[in-house]
TORZA-465309 format. One record per residue (C-alpha): x, y, z; residue in three letters; residue number from 1. Coordinates in steps of 0.02 Angstrom, whole numbers, plus 50000, padded with zeros to 5 digits. Each point is the difference from the previous one (the first is absolute). Last residue first. Layout:
REM residues N
r c1:X, c2:Y, c3:Z, resn:ALA, resi:NUM
...
***
This chain:
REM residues 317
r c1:53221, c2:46499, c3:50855, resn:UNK, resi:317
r c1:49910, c2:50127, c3:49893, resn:UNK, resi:316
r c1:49983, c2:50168, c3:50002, resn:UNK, resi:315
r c1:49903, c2:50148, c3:50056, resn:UNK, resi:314
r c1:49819, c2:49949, c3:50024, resn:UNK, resi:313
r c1:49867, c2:50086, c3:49915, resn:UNK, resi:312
r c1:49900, c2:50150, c3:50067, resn:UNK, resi:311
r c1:49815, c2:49993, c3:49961, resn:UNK, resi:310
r c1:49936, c2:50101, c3:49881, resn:UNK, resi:309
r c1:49881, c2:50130, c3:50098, resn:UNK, resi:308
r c1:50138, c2:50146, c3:49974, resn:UNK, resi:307
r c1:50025, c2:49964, c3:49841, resn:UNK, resi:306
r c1:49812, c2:50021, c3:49957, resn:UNK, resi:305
r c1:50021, c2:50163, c3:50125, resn:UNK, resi:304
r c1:50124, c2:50074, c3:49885, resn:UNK, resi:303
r c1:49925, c2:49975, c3:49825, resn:UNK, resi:302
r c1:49840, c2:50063, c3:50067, resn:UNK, resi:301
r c1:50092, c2:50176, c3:50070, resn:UNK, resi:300
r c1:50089, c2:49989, c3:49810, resn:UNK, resi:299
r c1:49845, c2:49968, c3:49910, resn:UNK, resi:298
r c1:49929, c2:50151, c3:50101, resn:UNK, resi:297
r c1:50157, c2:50093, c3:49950, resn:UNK, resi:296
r c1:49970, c2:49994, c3:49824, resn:UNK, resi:295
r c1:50129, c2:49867, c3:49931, resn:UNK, resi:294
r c1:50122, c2:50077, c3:49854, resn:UNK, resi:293
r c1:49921, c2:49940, c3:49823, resn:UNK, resi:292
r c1:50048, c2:49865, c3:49915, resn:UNK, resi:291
r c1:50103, c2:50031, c3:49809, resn:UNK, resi:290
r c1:50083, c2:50155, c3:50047, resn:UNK, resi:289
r c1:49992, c2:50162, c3:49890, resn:UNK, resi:288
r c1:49826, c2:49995, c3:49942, resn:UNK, resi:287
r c1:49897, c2:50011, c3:50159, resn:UNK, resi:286
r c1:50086, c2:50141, c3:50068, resn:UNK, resi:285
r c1:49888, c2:50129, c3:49968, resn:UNK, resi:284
r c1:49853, c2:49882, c3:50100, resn:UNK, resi:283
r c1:50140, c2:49996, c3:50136, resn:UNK, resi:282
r c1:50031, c2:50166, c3:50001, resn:UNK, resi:281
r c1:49823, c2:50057, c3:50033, resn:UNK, resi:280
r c1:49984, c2:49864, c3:50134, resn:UNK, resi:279
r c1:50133, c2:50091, c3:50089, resn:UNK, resi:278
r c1:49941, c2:50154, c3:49958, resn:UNK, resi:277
r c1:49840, c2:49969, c3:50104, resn:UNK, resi:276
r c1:50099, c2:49912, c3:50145, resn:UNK, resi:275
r c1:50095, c2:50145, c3:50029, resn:UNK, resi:274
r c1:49855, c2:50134, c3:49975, resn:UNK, resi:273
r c1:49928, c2:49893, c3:50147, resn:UNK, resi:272
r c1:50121, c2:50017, c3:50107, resn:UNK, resi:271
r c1:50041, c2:50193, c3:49962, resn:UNK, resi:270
r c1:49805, c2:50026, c3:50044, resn:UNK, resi:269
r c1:50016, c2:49902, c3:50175, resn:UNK, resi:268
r c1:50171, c2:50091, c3:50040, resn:UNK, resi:267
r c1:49920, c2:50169, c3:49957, resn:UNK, resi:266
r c1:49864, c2:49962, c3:50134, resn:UNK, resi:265
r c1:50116, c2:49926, c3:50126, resn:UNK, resi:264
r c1:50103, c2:50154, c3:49988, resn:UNK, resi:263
r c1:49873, c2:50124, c3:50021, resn:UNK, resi:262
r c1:49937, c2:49904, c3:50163, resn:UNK, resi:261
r c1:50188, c2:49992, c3:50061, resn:UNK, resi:260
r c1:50006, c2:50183, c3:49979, resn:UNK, resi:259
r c1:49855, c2:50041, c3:50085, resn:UNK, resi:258
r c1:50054, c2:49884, c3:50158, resn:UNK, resi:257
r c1:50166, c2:50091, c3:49996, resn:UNK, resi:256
r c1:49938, c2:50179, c3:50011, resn:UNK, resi:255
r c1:49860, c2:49987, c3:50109, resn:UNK, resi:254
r c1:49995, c2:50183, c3:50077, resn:UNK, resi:253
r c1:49846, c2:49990, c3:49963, resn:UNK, resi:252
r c1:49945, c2:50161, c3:49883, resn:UNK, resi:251
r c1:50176, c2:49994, c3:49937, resn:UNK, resi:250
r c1:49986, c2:49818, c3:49971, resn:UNK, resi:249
r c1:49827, c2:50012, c3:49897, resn:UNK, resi:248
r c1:50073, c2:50122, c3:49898, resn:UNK, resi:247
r c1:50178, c2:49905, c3:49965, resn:UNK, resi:246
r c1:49884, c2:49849, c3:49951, resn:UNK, resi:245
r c1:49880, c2:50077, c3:49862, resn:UNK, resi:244
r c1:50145, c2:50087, c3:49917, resn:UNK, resi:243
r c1:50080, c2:49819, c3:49966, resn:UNK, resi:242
r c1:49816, c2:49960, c3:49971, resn:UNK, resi:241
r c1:50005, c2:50122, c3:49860, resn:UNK, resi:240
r c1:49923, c2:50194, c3:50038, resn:UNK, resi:239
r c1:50077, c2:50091, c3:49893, resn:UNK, resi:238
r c1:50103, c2:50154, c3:50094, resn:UNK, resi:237
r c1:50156, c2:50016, c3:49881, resn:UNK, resi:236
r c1:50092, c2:49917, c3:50082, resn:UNK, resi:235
r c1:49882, c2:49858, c3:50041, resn:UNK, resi:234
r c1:50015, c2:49974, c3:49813, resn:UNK, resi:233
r c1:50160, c2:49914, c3:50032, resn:UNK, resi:232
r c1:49905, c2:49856, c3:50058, resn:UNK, resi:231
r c1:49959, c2:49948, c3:49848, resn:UNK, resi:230
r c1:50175, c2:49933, c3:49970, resn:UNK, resi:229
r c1:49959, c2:49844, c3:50095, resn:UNK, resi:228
r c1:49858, c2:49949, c3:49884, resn:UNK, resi:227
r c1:50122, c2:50062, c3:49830, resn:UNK, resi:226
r c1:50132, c2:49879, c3:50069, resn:UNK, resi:225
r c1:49902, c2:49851, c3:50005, resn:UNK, resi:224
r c1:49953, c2:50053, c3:49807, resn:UNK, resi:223
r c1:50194, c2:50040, c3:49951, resn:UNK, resi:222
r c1:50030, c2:49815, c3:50061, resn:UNK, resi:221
r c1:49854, c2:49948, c3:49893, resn:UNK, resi:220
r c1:50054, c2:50107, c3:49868, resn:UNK, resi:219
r c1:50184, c2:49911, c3:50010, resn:UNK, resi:218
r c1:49918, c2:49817, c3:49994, resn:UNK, resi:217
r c1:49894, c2:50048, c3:49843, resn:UNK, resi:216
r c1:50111, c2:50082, c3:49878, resn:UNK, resi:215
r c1:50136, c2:49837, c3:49962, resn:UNK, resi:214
r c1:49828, c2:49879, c3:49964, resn:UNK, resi:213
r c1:49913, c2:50144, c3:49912, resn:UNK, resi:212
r c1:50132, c2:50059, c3:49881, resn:UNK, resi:211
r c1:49924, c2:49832, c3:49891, resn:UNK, resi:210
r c1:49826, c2:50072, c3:50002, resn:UNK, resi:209
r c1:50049, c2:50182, c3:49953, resn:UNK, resi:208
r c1:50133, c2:49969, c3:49848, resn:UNK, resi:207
r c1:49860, c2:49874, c3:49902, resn:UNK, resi:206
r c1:49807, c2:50075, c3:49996, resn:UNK, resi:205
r c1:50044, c2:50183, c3:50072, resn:UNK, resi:204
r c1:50154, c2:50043, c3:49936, resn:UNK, resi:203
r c1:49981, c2:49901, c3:49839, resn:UNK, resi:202
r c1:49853, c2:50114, c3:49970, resn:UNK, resi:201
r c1:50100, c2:50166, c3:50020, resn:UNK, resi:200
r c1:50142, c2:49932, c3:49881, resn:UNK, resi:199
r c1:49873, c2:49952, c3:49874, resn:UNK, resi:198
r c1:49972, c2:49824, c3:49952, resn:UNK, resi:197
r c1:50043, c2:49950, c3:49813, resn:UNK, resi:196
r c1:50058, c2:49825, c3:50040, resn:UNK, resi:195
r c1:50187, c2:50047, c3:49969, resn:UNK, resi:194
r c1:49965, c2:50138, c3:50137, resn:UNK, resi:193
r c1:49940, c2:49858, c3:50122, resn:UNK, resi:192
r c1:50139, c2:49892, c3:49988, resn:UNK, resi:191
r c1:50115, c2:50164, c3:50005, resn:UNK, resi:190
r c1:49919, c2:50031, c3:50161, resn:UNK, resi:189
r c1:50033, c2:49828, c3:50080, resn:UNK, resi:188
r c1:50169, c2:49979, c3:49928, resn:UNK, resi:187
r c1:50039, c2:50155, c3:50100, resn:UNK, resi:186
r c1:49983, c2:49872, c3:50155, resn:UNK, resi:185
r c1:49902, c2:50074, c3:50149, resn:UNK, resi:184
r c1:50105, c2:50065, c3:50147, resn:UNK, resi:183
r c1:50010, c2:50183, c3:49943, resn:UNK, resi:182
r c1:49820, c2:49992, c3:50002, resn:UNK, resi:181
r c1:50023, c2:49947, c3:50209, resn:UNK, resi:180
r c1:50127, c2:50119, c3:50010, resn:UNK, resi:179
r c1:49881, c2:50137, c3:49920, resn:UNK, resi:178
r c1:49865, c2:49953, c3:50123, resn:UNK, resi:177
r c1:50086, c2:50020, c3:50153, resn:UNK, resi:176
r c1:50081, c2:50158, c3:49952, resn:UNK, resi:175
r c1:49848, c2:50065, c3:49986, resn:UNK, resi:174
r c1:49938, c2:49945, c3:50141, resn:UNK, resi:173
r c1:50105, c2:50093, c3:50078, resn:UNK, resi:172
r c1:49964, c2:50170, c3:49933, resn:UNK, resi:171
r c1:49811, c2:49959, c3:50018, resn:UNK, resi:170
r c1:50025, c2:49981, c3:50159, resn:UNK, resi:169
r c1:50033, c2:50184, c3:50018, resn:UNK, resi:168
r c1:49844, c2:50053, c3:49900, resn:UNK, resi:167
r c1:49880, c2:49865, c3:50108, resn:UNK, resi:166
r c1:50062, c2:50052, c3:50182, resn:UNK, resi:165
r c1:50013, c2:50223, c3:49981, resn:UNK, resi:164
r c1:49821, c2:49975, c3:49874, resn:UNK, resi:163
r c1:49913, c2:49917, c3:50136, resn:UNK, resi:162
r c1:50063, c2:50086, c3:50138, resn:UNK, resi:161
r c1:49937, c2:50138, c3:49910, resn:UNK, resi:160
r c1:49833, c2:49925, c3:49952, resn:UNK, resi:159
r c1:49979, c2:49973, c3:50200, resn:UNK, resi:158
r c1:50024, c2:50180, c3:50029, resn:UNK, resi:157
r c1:49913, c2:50094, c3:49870, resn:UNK, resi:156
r c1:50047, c2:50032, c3:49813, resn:UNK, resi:155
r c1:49861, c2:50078, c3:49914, resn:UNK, resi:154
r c1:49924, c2:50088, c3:50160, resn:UNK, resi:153
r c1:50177, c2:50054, c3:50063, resn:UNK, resi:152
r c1:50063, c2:50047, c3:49844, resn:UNK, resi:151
r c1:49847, c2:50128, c3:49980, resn:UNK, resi:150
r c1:49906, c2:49973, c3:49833, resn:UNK, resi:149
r c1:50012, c2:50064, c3:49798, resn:UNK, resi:148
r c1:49889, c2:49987, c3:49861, resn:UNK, resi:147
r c1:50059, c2:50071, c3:49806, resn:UNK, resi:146
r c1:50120, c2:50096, c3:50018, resn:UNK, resi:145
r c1:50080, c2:50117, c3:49856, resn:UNK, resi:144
r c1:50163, c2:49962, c3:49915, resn:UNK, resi:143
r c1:50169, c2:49961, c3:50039, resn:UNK, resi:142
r c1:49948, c2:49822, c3:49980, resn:UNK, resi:141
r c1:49829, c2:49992, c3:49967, resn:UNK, resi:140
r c1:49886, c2:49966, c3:50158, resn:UNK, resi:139
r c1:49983, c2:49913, c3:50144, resn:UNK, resi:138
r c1:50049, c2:50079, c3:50168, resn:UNK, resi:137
r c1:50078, c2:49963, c3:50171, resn:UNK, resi:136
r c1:50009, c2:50113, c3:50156, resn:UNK, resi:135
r c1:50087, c2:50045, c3:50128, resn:UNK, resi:134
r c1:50158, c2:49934, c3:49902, resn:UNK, resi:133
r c1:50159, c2:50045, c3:50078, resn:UNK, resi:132
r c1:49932, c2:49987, c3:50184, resn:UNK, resi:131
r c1:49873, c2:49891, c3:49948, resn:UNK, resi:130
r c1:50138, c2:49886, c3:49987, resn:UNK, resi:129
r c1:50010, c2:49961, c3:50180, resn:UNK, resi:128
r c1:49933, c2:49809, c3:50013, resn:UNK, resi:127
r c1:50075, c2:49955, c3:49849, resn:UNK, resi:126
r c1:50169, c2:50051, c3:50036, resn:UNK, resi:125
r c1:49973, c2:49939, c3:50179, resn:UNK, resi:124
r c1:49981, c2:49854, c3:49925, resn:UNK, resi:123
r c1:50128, c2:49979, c3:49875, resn:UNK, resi:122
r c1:50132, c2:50040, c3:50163, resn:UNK, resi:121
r c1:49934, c2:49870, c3:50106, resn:UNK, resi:120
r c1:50032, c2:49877, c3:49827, resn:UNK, resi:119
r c1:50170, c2:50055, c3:50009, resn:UNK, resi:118
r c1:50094, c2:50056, c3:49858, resn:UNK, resi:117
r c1:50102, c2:49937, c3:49853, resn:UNK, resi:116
r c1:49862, c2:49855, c3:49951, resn:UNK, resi:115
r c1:49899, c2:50130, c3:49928, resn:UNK, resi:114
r c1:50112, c2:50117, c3:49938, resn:UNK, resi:113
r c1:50116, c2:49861, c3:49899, resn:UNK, resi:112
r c1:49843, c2:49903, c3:49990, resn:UNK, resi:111
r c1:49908, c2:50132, c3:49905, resn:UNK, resi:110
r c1:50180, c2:50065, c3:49905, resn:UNK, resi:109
r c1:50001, c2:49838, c3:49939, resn:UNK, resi:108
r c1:49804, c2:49974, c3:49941, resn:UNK, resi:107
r c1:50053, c2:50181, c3:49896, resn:UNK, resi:106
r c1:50137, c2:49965, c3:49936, resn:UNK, resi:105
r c1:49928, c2:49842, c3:49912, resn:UNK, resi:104
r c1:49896, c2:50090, c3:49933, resn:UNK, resi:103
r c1:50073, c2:50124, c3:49929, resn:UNK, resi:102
r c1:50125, c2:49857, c3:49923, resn:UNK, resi:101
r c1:49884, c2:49923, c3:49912, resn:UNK, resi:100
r c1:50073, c2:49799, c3:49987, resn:UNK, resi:99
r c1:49882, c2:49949, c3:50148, resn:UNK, resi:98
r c1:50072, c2:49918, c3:50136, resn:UNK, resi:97
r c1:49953, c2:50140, c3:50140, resn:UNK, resi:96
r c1:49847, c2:50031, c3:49927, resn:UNK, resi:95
r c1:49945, c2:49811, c3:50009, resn:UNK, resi:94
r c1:50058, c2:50010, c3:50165, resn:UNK, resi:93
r c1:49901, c2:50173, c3:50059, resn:UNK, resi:92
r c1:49845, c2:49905, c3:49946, resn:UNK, resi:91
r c1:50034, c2:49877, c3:50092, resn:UNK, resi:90
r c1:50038, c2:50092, c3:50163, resn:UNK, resi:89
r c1:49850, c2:50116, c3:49981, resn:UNK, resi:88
r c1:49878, c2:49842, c3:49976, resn:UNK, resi:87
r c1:50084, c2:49928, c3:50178, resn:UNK, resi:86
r c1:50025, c2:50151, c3:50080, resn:UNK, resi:85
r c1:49839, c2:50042, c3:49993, resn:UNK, resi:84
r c1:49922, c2:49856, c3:50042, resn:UNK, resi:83
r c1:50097, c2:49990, c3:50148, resn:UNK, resi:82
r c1:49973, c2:50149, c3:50062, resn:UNK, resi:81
r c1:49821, c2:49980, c3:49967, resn:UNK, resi:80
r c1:50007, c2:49806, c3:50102, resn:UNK, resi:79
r c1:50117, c2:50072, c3:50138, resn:UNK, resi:78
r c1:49913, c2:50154, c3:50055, resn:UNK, resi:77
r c1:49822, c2:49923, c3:49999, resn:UNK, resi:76
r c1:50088, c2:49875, c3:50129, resn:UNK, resi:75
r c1:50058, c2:50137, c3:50100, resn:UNK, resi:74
r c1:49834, c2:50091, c3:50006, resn:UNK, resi:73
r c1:49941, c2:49861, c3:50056, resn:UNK, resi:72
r c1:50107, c2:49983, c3:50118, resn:UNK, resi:71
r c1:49970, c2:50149, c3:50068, resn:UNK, resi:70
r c1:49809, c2:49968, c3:50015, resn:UNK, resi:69
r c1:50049, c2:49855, c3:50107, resn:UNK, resi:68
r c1:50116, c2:50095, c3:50097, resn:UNK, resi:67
r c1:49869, c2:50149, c3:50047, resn:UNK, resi:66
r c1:49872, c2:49844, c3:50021, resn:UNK, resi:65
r c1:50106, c2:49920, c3:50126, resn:UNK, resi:64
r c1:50013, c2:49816, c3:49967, resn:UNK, resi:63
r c1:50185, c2:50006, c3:50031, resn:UNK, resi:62
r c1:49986, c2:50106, c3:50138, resn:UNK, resi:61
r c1:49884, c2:49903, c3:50116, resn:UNK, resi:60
r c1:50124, c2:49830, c3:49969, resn:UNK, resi:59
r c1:50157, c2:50114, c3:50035, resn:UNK, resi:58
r c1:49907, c2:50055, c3:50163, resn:UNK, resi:57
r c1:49964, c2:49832, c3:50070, resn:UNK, resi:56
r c1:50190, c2:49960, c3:49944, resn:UNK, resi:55
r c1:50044, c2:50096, c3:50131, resn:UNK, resi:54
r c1:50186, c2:50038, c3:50011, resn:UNK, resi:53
r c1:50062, c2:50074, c3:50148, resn:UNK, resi:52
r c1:49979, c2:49866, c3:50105, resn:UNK, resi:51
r c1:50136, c2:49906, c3:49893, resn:UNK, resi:50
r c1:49938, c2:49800, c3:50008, resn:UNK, resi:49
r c1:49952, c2:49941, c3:49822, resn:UNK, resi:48
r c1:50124, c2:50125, c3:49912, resn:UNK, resi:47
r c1:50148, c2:49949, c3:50113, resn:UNK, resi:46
r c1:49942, c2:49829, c3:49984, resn:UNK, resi:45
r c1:50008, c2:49996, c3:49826, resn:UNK, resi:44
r c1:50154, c2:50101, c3:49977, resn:UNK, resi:43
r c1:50109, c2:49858, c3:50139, resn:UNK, resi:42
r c1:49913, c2:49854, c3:49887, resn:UNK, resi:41
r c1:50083, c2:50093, c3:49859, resn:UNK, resi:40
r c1:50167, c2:50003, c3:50067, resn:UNK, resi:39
r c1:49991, c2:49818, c3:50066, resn:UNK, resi:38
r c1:49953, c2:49943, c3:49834, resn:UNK, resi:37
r c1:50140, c2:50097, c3:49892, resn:UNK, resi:36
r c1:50134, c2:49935, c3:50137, resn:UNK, resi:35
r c1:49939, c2:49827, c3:49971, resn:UNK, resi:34
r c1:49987, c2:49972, c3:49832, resn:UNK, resi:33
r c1:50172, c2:50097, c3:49981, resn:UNK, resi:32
r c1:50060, c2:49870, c3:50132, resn:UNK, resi:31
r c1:49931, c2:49859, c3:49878, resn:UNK, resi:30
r c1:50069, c2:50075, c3:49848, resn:UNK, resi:29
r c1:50188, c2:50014, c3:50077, resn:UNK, resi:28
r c1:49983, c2:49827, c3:50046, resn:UNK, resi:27
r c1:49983, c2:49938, c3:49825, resn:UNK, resi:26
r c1:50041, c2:49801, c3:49995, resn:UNK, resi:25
r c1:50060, c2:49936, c3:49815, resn:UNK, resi:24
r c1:49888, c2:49846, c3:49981, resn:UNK, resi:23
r c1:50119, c2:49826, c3:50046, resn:UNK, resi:22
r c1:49995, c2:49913, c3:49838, resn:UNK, resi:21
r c1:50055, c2:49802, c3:50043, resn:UNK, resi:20
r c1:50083, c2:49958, c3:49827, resn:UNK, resi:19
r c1:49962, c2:49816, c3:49982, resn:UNK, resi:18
r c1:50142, c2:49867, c3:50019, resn:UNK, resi:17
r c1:50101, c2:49964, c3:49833, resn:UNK, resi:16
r c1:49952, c2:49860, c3:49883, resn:UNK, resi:15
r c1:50130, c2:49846, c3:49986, resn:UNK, resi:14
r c1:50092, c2:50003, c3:49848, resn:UNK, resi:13
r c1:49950, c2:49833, c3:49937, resn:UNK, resi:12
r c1:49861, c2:50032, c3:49874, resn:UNK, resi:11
r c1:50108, c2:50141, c3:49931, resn:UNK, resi:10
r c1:50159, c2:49902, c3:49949, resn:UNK, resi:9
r c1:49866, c2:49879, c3:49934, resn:UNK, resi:8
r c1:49900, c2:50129, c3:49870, resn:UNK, resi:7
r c1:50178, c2:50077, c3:49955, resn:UNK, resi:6
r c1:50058, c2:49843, c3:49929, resn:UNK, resi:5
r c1:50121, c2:49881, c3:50105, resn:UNK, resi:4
r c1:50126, c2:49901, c3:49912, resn:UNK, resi:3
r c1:50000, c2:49805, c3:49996, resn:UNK, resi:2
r c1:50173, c2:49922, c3:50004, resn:UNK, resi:1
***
């Protein structure tokens, strides 16, 4: 009698049907879909069609001259605050790891104080501190003076808002920085100490450019922040084109229309700060994936391509 091998047994078990995949429906999705559209078609044409709004006068207000000198003013704001808080944040890191423990007391107790109270606070501070100091002197410590000026001419309104914005974010970028150093290998720095580099030179050339990649997303998010922050100042009577708007509507009466005009302008900045640090982090993060993330103008092309391919036919008979 001839036994079956394997091979045989398997030729002539017959071969099952074809799983028929029915896709897993989402109904909750599509009334989601639904509800969110309807709601937002309802804001649109409440906005398009409310008598009360004219969007005549939001156009005439956002290319006022008061606002557009405002927002200059807000834009100088952001960029120096910025740039201050940005050198004054690493420089408080590397104080804040160092091994001296003066030091390092003192970049804590800065962010401790400076991160402890509000930013509205800092500025007033600065704004009003001729009332301690009317007036502030070089000289030898203890000693005699050698020149001396008003606090108000050495220190005048825009500087202060200057100095209140850059010296507190400097207190966050600190932290930033230090958790992106704290994110770099030790291996790296003892690398560089066995080559003879010094510990301020591996800072710079090895610690630095690797704490990039984890320190750039948060500063841009700090940066977005810093533009909207600016309006603070108008407490303290800077002109910014937050300012800019609330005088224009109490000349007016057009409170909502200047409003909306501010809005659309610091909308239009945060957008393109967005898409600035996006690129930003994707040159960063070159090195820790093998293809880079699509930019999204590959993604809009990548869309409509599949979008032009014509549909195929869903199964066979």
């Amino acid at each position: 009698m001839k036994t079956l091998t394997a091979a045989d047994a398997a030729a002539r078990t017959p071969r099952p049907d074809d799983i028929k995949a029915v896709p897993v429906r989402h109904p909750g999705r599509w009334v989601a879909v639904a509800v969110v559209a309807v709601l937002a078609a309802m804001f649109c044409h409440g906005l398009l069609t409310n008598p009360r709004l004219d969007w005549n006068v939001v156009g005439h207000i956002l290319w006022d001259p008061t606002v557009l000198r405002g927002l200059r003013t807000t834009l100088e704001l952001t960029v120096l605050s910025m740039a201050i808080g940005l050198i004054g944040g690493i420089v408080l890191a590397v104080l804040r790891l160092s091994r001296n423990p003066v030091l390092s007391g003192v970049a804590w107790l800065y962010i401790w104080v400076f991160r402890g109270t509000p930013v509205l606070v800092q500025l007033f501070v600065w704004n009003f501190l001729s009332a301690l100091w009317p007036r502030i002197s070089i000289g030898i410590p203890f000693g005699p003076e050698f020149y001396s000026w008003q606090y108000n001419d050495l220190v005048p309104l825009f500087t202060a808002a200057v100095l209140g914005l850059g010296l507190n974010e400097a207190a966050y970028m600190a932290e930033i920085v230090r958790a992106g150093i704290s994110s770099v290998d030790e291996g790296q720095s003892e690398a560089a100490a066995s080559l003879g580099l010094t510990r301020g030179r591996t800072m710079r050339r090895i610690v630095l450019p690797q704490a990039m990649r984890v320190v750039i997303p948060p500063t841009g998010n700090e940066t977005i922040s810093m533009l909207k922050t600016t309006s603070l100042v108008s407490a303290i009577s800077l002109v910014d084109v937050t300012r800019a708007g609330q005088d224009i509507a109490s000349r007016t009466f057009q409170n909502i229309p200047s409003l909306i005009a501010v809005s659309l302008w610091y909308l239009f900045f945060t957008s393109l700060l967005t898409i600035g640090q996006y690129y930003i982090e994707r040159h960063y993060g070159r090195g820790t994936s093998r293809a880079l993330p699509p930019t999204p103008w590959q993604r809009m092309c990548a869309m409509l391509s599949a979008l032009r391919r014509p549909v195929a036919s869903g199964g066979t008979s």
